[in-house]
TORTI-768733 format. One record per residue (C-alpha): residue in one letter; x, y, z. Coordinates in pm, whole numbers. Example, Ala and Ser with C-alpha at 12.3 -4.5 7.8 and 13.67 -1.06 7.14 Angstrom:
BEGIN
+--------+--------+--------+--------+
! residu !      u !      v !      w !
+--------+--------+--------+--------+
!      a !   1230 !   -450 !    780 !
!      s !   1367 !   -106 !    714 !
+--------+--------+--------+--------+
END
This chain:
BEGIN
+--------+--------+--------+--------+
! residu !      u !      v !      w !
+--------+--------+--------+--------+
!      x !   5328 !  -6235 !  -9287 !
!      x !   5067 !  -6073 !  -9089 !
!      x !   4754 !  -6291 !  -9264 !
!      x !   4395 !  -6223 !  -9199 !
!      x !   4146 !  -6488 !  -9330 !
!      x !   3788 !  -6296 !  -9392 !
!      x !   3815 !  -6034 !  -9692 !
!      x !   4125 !  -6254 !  -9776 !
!      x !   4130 !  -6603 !  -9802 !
!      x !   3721 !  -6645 !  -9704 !
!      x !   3531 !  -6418 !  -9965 !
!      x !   3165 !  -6464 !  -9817 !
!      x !   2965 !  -6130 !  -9809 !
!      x !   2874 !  -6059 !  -9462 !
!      x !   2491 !  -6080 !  -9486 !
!      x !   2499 !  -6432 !  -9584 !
!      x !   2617 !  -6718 !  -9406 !
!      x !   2932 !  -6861 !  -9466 !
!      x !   2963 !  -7204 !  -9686 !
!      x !   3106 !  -7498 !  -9495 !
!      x !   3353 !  -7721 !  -9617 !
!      x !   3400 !  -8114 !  -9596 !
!      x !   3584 !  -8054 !  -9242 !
!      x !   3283 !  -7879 !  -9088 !
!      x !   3448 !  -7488 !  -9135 !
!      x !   3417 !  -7229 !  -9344 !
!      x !   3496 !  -7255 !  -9713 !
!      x !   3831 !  -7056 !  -9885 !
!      x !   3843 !  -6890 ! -10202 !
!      x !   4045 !  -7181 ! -10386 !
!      x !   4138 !  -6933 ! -10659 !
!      x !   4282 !  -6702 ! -10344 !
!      x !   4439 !  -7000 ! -10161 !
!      x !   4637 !  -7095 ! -10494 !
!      x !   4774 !  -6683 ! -10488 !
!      x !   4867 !  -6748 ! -10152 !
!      x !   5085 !  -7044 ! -10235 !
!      x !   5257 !  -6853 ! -10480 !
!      x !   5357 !  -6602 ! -10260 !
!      x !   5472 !  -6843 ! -10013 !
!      x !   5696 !  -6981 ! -10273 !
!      x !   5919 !  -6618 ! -10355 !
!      x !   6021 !  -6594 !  -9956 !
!      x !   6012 !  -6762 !  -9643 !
!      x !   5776 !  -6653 !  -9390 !
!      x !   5657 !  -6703 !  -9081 !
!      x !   5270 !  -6669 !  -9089 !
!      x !   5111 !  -6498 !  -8804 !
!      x !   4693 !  -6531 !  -8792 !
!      x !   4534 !  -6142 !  -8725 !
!      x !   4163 !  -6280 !  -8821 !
!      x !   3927 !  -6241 !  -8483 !
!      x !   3867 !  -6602 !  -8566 !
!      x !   4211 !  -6697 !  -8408 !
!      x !   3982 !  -6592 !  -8080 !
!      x !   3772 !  -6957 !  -8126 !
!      x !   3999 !  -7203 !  -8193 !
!      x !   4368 !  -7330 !  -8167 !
!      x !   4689 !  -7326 !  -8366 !
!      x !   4698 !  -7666 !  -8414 !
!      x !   4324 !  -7656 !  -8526 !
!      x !   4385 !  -7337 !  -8801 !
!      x !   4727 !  -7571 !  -8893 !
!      x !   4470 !  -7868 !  -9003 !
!      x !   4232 !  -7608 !  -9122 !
!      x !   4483 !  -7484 !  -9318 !
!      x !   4608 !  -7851 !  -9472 !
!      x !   4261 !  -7919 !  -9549 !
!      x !   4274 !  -7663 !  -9794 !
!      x !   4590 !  -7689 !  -9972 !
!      x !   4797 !  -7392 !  -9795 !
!      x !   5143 !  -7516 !  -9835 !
!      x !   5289 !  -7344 !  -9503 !
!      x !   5187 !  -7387 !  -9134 !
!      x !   5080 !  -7060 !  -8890 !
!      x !   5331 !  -7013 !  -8653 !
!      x !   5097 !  -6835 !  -8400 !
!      x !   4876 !  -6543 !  -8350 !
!      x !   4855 !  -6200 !  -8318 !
!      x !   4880 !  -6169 !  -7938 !
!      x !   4474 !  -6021 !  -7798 !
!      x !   4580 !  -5694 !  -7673 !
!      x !   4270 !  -5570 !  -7423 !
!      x !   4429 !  -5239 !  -7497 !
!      x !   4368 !  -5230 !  -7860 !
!      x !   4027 !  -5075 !  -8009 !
!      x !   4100 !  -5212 !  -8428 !
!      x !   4306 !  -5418 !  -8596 !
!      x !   4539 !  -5070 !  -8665 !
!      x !   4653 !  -5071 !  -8325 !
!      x !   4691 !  -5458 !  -8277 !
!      x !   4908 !  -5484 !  -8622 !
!      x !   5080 !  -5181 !  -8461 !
!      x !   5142 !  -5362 !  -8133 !
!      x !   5250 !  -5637 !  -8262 !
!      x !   5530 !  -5473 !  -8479 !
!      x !   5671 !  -5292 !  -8184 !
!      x !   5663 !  -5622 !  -7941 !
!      x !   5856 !  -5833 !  -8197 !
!      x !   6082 !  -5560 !  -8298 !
!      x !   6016 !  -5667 !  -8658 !
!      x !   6077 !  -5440 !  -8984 !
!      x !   6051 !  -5694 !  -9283 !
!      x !   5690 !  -5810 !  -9290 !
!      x !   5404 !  -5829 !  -9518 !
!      x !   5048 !  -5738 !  -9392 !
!      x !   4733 !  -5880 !  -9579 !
!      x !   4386 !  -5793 !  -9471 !
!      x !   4089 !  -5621 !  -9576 !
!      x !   4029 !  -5388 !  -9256 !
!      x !   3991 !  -5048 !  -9373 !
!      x !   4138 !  -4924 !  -9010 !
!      x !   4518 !  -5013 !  -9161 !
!      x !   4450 !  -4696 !  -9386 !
!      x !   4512 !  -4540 !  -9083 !
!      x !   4888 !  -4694 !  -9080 !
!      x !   5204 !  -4476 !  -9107 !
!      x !   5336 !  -4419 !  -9411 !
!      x !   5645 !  -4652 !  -9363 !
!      x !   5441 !  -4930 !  -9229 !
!      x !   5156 !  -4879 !  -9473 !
!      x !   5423 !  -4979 !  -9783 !
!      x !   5426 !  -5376 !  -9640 !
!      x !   5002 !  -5327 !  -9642 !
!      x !   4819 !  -5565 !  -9904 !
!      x !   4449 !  -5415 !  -9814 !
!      x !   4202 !  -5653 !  -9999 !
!      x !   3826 !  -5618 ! -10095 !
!      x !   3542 !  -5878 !  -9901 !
!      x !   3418 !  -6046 ! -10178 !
!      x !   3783 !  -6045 ! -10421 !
!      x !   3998 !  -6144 ! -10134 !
!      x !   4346 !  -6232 ! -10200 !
!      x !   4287 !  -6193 ! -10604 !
!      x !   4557 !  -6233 ! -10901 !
!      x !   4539 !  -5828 ! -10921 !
!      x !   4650 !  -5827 ! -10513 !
!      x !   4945 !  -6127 ! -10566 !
!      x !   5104 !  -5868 ! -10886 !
!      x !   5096 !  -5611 ! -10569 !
!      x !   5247 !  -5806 ! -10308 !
!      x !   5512 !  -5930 ! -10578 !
!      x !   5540 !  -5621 ! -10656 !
!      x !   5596 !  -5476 ! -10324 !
!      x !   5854 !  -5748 ! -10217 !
!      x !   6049 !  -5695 ! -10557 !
!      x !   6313 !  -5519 ! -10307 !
!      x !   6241 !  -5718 ! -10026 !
!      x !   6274 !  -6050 ! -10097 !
!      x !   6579 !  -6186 !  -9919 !
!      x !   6746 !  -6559 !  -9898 !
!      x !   7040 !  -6712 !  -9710 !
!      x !   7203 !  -7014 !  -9885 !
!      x !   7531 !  -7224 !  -9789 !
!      x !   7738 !  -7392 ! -10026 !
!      x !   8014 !  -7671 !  -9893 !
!      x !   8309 !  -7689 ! -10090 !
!      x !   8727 !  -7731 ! -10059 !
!      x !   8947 !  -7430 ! -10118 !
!      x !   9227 !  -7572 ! -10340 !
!      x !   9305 !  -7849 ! -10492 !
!      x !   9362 !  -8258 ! -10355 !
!      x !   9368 !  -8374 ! -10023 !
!      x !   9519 !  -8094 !  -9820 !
!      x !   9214 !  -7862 !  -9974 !
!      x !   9024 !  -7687 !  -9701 !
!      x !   8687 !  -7795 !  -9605 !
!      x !   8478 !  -7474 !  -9569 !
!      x !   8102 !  -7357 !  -9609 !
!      x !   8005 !  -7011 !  -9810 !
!      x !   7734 !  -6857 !  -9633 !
!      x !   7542 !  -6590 !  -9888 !
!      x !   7281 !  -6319 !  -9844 !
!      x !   7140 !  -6214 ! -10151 !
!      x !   6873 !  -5990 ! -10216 !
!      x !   6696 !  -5737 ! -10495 !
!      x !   6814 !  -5393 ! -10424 !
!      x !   6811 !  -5041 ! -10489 !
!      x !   7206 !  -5076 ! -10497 !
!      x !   7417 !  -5301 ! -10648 !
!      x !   7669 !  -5390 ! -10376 !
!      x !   7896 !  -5648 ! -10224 !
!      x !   7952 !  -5654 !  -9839 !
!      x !   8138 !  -5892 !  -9548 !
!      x !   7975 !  -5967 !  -9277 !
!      x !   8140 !  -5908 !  -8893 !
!      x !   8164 !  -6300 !  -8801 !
!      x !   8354 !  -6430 !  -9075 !
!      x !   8563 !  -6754 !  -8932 !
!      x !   8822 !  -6797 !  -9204 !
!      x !   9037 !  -6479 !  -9188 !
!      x !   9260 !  -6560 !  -9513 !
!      x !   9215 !  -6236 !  -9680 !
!      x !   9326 !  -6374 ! -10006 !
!      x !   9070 !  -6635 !  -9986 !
!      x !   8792 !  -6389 !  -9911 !
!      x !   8902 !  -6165 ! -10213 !
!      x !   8910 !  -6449 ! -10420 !
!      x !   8553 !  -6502 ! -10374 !
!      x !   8419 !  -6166 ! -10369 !
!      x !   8584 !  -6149 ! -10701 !
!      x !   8347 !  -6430 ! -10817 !
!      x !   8084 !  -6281 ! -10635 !
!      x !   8088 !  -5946 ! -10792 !
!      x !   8109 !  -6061 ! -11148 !
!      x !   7772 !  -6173 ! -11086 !
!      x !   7668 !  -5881 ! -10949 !
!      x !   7850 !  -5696 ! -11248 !
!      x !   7660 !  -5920 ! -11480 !
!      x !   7279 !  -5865 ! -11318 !
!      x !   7319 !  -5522 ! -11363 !
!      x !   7402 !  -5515 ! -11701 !
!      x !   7013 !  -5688 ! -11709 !
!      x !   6923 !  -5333 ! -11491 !
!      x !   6893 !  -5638 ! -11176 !
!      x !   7061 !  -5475 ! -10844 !
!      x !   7176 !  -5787 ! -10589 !
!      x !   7289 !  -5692 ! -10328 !
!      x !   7478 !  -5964 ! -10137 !
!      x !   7655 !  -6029 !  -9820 !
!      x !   7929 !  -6263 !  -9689 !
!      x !   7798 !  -6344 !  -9404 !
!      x !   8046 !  -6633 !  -9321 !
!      x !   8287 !  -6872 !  -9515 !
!      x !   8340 !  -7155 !  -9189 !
!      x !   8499 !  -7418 !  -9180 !
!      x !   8359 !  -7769 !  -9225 !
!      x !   8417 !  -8104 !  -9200 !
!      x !   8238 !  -8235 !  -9538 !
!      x !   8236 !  -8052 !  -9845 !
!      x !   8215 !  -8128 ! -10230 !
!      x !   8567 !  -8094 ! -10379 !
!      x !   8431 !  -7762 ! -10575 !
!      x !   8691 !  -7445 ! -10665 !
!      x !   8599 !  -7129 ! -10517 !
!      x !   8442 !  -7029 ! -10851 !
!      x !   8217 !  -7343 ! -10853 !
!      x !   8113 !  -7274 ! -10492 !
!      x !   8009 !  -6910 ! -10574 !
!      x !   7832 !  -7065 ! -10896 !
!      x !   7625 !  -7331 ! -10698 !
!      x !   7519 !  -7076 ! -10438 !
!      x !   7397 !  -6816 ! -10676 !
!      x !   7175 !  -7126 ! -10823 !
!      x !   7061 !  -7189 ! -10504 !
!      x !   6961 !  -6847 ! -10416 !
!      x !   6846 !  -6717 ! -10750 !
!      x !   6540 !  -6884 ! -10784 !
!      x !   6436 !  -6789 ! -10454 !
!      x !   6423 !  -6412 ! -10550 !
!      x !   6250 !  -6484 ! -10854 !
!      x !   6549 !  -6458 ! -11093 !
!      x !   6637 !  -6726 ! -11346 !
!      x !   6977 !  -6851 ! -11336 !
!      x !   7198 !  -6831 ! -11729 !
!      x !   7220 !  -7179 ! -11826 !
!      x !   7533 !  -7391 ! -11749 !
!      x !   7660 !  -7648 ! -11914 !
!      x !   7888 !  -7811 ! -11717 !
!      x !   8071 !  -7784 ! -11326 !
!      x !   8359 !  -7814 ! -11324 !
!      x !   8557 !  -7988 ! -11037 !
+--------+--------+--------+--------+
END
């Protein structure tokens, strides 16, 4: 997340002074700050400051800043200060290119992102001075990372039954997609092929099911290891308990179960 503060999270109009919190800094928009945290909660980002106000003080000082007001997530730096850049269009641009990143969400209210390429322009929240980050921009973003939104989750289990089982992890990507699809990842360690199938089959009945709902996942194996620990779970329990884990996390609800069986 590419996160600028005035415009977004600080809704002061610029001909009047700016109203100072209990810490000694500038107020946020608490209605703003609370759309923020709900964002935070449908993926996990890293949040990079773009505000010229990174300029005057530290991370660590925006990170209290930042817990003084509720924001449930810490920056993990700042756009870099390119002397080569004339608006925050050619930073953001910059920036992308440095870091080699391609899934990121930019919200600001500098009209020189207009300016953006189409492609890039599609991860662009552009917000209003004096609205900031509103309800009416948080439906956007959602919107926007409806086919975005991406989680990793592991589940530990044994593969078979009693005490010669074997210990393993399931390692899932799943994501809202244009496509329903399952795929294997290159670096899977265990290379029993009936083992694999047997979980794909799990995996795509959920994917089957989803799309009967018109819900594309698209998920990848990325690895099924092997592990030391594990719960004593069937490879249909272990698919189960990592689609519950991951689920949520896209912002689908999981059909009720009423039991696990071991």
């Amino acid at each position: 997340m590419i996160l600028d503060l005035d415009g977004v999270l600080i809704t002061n109009p610029s001909w009047k002074a700016d109203r100072i919190d209990s810490d000694g800094y500038s107020e946020f928009n608490e209605n703003c700050v609370k759309n923020l945290n709900q964002l935070l909660t449908l993926a996990e980002f890293d949040i990079w400051l773009s505000s010229t106000r990174r300029t005057v003080k530290t991370l660590n000082e925006f990170n209290q800043i930042f817990k003084n007001r509720g924001i449930n997530k810490e920056i993990i730096g700042f756009l870099p200060e390119y002397a080569d850049c004339k608006n925050r269009k050619e930073e953001v641009l910059k920036f992308i290119a440095e870091f080699k990143t391609s899934d990121f969400l930019i919200i600001d209210d500098d009209k020189s992102l207009n300016g953006l390429e189409s492609k890039i322009k599609e991860n662009l929240i552009l917000t209003e001075l004096t609205k900031g980050f509103n309800l009416e921009k948080l439906n956007e973003a959602t919107e926007k990372m409806k086919n975005k939104i991406t989680t990793k989750v592991t589940n530990k289990f044994i593969l078979g039954n009693g005490k010669d089982g074997i210990y393993s992890d399931l390692t899932l990507e799943v994501e809202i997609s244009n496509f329903a699809i399952l795929k294997r990842g290159e670096n899977i360690e265990l290379k029993d092929n009936n083992v694999l199938k047997e979980i794909e089959f799990e995996i795509q009945s959920w994917i089957n099911d989803y799309q009967k709902k018109d819900i594309k996942l698209e998920i990848t194996i990325l690895n099924v290891g092997i592990d030391p620990e594990g719960r004593k779970y069937k490879t249909m329990n272990s698919v189960r308990g990592a689609m519950y884990d991951a689920l949520p996390n896209i912002g689908i609800e999981p059909p009720q179960l009423f039991s696990m069986e071991e």
